[in-house]
Each structure stands twice: as structure tokens, then as C-alpha cells.
C-alpha positions as CSV (number, residue, x, y, z in Angstrom):
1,X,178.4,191.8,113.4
2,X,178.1,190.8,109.5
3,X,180.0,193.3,108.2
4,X,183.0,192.4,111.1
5,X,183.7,189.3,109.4
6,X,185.8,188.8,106.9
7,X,183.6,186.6,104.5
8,X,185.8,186.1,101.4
9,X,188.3,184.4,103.9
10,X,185.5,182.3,105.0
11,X,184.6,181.2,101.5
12,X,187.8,180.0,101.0
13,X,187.6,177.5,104.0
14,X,184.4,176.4,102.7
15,X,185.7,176.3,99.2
16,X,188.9,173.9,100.8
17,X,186.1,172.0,102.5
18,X,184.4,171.3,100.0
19,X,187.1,169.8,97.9
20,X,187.8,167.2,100.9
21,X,184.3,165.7,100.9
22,X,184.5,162.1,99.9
23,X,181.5,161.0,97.7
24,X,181.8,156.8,97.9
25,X,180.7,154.4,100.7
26,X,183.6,154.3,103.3
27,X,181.5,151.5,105.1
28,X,179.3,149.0,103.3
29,X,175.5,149.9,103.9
30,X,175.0,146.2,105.5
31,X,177.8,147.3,108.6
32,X,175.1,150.2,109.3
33,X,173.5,149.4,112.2
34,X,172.9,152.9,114.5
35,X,172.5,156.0,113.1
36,X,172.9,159.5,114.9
37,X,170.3,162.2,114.3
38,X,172.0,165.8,115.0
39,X,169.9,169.2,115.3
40,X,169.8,172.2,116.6
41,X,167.5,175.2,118.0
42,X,168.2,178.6,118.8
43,X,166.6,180.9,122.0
44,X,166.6,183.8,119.4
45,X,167.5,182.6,115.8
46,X,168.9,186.2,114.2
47,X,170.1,187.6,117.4
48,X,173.9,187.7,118.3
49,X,175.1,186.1,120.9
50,X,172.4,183.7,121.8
51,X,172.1,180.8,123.4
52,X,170.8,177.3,121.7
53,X,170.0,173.5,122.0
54,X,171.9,170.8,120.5
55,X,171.3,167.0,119.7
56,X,172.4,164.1,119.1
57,X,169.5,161.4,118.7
58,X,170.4,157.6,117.7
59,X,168.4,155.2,116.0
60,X,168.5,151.7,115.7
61,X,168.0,150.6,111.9
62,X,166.4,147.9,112.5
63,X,164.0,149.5,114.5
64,X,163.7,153.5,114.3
65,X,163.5,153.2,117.9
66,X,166.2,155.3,119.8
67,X,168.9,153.9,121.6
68,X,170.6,157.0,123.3
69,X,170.4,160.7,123.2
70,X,172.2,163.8,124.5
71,X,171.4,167.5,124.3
72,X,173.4,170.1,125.9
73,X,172.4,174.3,125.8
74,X,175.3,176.4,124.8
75,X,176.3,179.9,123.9
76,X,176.3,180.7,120.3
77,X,178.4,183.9,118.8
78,X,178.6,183.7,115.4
79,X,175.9,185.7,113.8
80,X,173.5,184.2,111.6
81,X,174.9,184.8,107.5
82,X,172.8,183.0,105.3
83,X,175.2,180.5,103.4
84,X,177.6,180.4,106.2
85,X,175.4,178.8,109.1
86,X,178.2,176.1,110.0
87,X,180.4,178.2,111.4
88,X,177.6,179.0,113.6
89,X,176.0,175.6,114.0
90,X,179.4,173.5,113.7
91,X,180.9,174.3,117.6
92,X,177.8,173.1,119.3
93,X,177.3,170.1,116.9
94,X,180.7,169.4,118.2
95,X,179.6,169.8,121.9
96,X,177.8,166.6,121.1
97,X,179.6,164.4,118.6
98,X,181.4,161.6,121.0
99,X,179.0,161.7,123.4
100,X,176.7,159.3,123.2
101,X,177.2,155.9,125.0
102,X,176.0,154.4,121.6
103,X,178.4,155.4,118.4
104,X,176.5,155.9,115.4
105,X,178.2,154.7,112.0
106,X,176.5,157.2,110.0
107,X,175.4,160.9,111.7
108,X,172.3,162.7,110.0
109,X,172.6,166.4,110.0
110,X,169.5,168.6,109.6
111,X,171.0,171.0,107.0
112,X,173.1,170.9,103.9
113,X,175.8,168.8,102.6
114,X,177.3,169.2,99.2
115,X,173.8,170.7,97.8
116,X,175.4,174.1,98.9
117,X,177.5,177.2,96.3
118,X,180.6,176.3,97.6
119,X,179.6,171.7,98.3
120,X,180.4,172.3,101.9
121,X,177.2,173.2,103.9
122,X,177.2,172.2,107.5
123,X,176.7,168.2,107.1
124,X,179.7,168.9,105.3
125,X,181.6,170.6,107.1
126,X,180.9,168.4,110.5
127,X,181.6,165.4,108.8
128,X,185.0,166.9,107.5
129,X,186.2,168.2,110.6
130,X,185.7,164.6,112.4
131,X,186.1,162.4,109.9
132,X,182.7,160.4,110.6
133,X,180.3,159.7,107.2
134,X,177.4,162.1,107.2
135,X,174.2,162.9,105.2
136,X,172.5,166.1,104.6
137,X,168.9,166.0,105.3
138,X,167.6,169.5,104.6
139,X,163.8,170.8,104.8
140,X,164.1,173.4,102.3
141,X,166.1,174.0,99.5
142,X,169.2,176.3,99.6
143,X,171.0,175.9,95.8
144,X,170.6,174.3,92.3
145,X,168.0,173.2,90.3
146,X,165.8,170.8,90.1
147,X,162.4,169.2,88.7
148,X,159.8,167.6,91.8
149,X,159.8,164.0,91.7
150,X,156.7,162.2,91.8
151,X,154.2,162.3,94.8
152,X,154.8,158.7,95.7
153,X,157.2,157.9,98.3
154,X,160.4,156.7,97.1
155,X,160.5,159.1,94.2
156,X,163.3,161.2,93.6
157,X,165.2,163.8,91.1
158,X,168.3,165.1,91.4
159,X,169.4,168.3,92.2
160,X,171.9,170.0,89.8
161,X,174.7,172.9,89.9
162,X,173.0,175.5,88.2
163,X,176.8,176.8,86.4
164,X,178.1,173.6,86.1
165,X,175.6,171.2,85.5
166,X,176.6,168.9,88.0
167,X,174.8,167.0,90.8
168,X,174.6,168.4,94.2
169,X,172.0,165.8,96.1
170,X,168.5,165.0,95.0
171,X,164.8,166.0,96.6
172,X,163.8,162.9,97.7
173,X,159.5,162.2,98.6
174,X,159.5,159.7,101.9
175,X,155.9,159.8,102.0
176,X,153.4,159.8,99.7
177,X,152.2,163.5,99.0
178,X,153.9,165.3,101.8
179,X,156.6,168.0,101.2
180,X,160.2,166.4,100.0
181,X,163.4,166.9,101.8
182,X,166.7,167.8,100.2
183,X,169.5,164.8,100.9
184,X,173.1,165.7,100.0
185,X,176.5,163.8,100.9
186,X,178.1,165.2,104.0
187,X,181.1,162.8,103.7
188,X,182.4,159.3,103.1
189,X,179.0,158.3,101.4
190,X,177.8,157.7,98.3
191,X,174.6,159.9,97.1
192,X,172.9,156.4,96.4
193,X,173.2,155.1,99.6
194,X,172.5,158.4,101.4
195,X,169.1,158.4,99.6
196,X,168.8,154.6,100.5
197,X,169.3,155.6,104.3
198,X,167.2,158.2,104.3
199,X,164.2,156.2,103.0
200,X,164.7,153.5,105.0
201,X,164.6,155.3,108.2
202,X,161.7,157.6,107.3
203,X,158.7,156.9,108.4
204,X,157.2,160.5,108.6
205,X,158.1,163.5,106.4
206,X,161.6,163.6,108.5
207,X,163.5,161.0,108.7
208,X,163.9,159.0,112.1
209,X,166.9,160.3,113.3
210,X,166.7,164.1,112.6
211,X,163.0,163.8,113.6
212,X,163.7,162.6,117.3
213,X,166.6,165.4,117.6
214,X,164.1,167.6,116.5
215,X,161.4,166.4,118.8
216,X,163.8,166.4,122.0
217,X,164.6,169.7,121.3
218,X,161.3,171.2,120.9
219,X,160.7,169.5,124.5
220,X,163.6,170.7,125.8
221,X,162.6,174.6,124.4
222,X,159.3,174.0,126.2
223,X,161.2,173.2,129.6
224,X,163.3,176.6,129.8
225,X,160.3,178.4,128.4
226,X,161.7,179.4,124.9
């Protein structure tokens, strides 16, 4: 239960996380070539324990087509705190990472990076633990402010700390007049070529790699009759 945990001690490891994230380019964006999409699904999203899917999709660049996947269902018994979602997302993300035949240079994470209160949402805080470079590809916005870019795809505006001024990620349009996702440094990357990525691989709302997680997952829900 919520009020079992102690959540001060938990800011402070996301606080310490979030002064380990590395914002420049740890790998130059020509030596990207496969790209992991991770997501995940729960059987019962605000219940405690539950059980879940995870994934790990990955993309060829040069193709949006995938090259490998693995999902695996798990147990899930961290209860869902809004703000604190990676330590309940982050041990079956883990389940995953390594798995695949096919090792992606950069991993997409559907959630938050640094565009978080205390810069270490779960993109973060996976790409921390492992060392790998990781973007934050959220759907909707968690924290700071911003103004909507443009309607065209390939427009963009940044995303700022609300106290500090700062900036956290951008919203980023990859296709014309559809909703924008929210793209934040996990780790290792610059916010530049995260948004570069991002647009690159999207050729929907989503981008490629976070949209086939997605997609294998909602198959997999329909299997086992979630």
C-alpha cells in the first residue's frame, strides 16, 4: 500500500538518479543502426499485486521494419504512485533488456526521461541502471511548461522546468495534425539527436519502435483474454 512506502526515501534515489543522467551523444547518430522499442501493459493497472506484459521490440533504421522481439508476463508489486511509476515498471523492463538476439544501440522507452520533477522518470531510470543510451517517448505530458509547436510534422518546442526555467525535453509533432508526443533524454543522448531519432523512426503518431511494443502487447492482452 501507498502509505507503506516510504516516499521521501524514494525521492532521494530519483533525485541521485537524476543527477547521473548524461545529456551528450555517447555514440555518434551515424553508428545507430537498431533501435529497441520497450513497453509495458498491466492485467489491472491500479491494482496491487498484478500481473503485466513487457517488451522489447527492435527496429531496423533503415527500415522501421522489426528485426527481433521478446515479451515476457510477470508479477508486478509495487503499487501504482503517480510520479514514481519506475519502480514499478523498471523490474520487468529489466526482465527484457539483454534479451533479444539483436542488441539495439539506442532503447526507446514509452514514458519519461528527464521531463520528470525530480529528471529521472523511468527512461531515466532504466537507462541509468544499465548503462545503455535511452530516449523518453511519452504520450502525455507529466511536468513543465510549454507552448504547442506547429501542426506540421517536424515542428517542435521545448519543454521547460517550471521553477527553474530550464529545459526538460520538447513536444515534438511526427505527423502532421495529430496529437504530439513528449521526448526527453533517458541517458547518454543529446536532446537534439533524441528528437532527430524520434522523427526519423515515426511514421505514425508513435514512433516505430514503441509502436510495435505497443502493438505486440495489445496482441498478446488479447491472447490471455485481458
Amino acid at each position: 500500500m501507498e502509505e507503506n512506502l516510504n516516499l521521501e526515501e524514494l525521492k532521494k534515489v530519483q533525485t541521485e538518479c537524476g543527477k547521473r543522467v548524461v545529456e551528450r551523444d555517447f555514440l555518434p547518430l551515424d553508428e545507430v543502426r537498431f533501435i529497441g522499442g520497450m513497453d509495458l501493459t498491466f492485467k489491472d493497472l491500479k491494482k496491487n499485486p498484478t500481473e503485466a506484459l513487457v517488451s522489447l521490440v527492435v527496429v531496423d533504421r533503415k527500415t522501421l521494419k522489426p528485426v527481433d522481439f521478446v515479451v515476457r508476463r510477470t508479477k508486478v508489486e509495487f503499487p501504482y504512485v503517480p510520479t514514481f511509476l519506475a519502480f514499478r515498471e523498471l523490474p520487468a523492463l529489466l526482465e527484457v533488456y539483454d534479451e533479444a538476439k539483436v542488441k539495439p544501440q539506442v532503447y526507446f522507452v514509452d514514458g519519461q526521461g528527464k521531463m520528470h520533477p525530480r529528471r529521472c522518470g523511468i527512461a531515466s531510470h532504466f537507462g541509468v541502471e544499465t548503462g545503455e543510451i535511452t530516449v523518453g517517448v511519452a504520450k502525455s505530458h507529466l511536468y513543465g511548461r510549454f507552448n504547442p509547436p506547429c501542426q506540421r510534422r517536424g515542428c517542435f518546442s521545448f519543454v521547460k522546468d517550471p521553477k527553474t526555467g530550464s529545459t526538460l525535453g520538447a513536444v515534438v509533432r511526427t505527423k502532421d495534425g495529430v496529437q504530439p508526443v513528449f521526448v526527453s533524454v533517458g541517458n547518454k543522448i543529446s536532446l537534439p539527436s533524441a528528437i532527430r531519432l524520434v522523427l526519423e523512426t515515426s511514421k505514425y503518431r508513435i514512433p516505430e519502435p514503441t509502436r510495435l511494443a505497443h502493438n505486440l502487447l495489445q496482441k498478446e492482452r488479447r491472447k490471455l483474454g485481458w
